[in-house]
TIVEX-111703 format. One record per residue (C-alpha): x, y, z; residue number from 1; residue in three letters. Coordinates in steps of 0.5 Angstrom, whole numbers, always signed. Layout:
N
> X	Y	Z	NUM	ALA $
...
% end
This chain:
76
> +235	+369	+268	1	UNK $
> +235	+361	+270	2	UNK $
> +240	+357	+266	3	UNK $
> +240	+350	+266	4	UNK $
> +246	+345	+264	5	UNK $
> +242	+344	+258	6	UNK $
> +242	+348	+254	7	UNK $
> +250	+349	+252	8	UNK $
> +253	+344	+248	9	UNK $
> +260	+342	+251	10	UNK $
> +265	+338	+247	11	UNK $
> +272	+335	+249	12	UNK $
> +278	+339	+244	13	UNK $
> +284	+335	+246	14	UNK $
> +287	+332	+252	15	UNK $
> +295	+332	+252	16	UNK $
> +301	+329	+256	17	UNK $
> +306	+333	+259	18	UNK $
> +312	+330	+263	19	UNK $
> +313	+337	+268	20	UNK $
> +319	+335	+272	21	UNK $
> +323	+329	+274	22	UNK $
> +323	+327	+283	23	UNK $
> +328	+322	+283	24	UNK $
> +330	+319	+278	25	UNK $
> +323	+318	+276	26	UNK $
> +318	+323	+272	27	UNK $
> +312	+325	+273	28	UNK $
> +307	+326	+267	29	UNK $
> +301	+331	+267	30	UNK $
> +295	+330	+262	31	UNK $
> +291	+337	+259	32	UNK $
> +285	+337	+257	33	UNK $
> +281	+343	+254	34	UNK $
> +274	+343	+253	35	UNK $
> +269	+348	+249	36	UNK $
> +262	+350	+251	37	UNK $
> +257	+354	+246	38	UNK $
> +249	+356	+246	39	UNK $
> +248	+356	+239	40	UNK $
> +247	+364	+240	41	UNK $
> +253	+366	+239	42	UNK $
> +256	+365	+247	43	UNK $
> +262	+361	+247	44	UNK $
> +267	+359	+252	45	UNK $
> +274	+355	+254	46	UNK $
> +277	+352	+259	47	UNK $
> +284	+349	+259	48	UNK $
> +286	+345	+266	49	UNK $
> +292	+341	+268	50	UNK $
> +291	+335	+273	51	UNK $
> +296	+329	+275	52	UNK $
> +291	+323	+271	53	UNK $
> +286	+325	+266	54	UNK $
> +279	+324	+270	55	UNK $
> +283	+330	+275	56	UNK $
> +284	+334	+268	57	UNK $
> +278	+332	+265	58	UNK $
> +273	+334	+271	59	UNK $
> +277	+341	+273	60	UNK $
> +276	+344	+266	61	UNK $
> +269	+342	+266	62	UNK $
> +268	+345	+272	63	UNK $
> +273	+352	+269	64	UNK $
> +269	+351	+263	65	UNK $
> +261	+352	+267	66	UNK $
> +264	+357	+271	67	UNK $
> +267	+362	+265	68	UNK $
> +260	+359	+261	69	UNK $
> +255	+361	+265	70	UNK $
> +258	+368	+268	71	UNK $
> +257	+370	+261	72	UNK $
> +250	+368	+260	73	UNK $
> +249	+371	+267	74	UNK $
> +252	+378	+264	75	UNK $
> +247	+378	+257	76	UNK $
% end
């Protein structure tokens, strides 16, 4: 069975900022994001992912999202 990246509809849910830890005096923020992924067939996937700048986060969330998304289908 062949997928192709278009045929999911994905969609960013929210991104968060987090303060994770102090280093010296300064702290240290992280950003969250989660994204959902669906088929309209009744398929749909999660992914949640932290990352020191909202791009790192955006980009490994998507990247969790396609993994756990196109092993289900895979599994059908």
């Amino acid at each position: 069975m062949q997928v192709s990246s278009s045929c999911c509809q994905k969609e960013l849910i929210d991104i968060e900022e987090l303060t994770t830890f102090c280093k010296k005096g300064a702290q240290v923020v992280a950003y969250t994001a989660i994204f959902s992924c669906g088929n309209y067939q009744g398929v749909a996937r999660l992914a949640k992912a932290k990352g020191l700048a909202v791009p790192i986060a955006h980009k490994k969330a998507v990247k969790k999202m396609r993994c756990r998304f196109f092993h289900k289908l895979m599994a059908l």
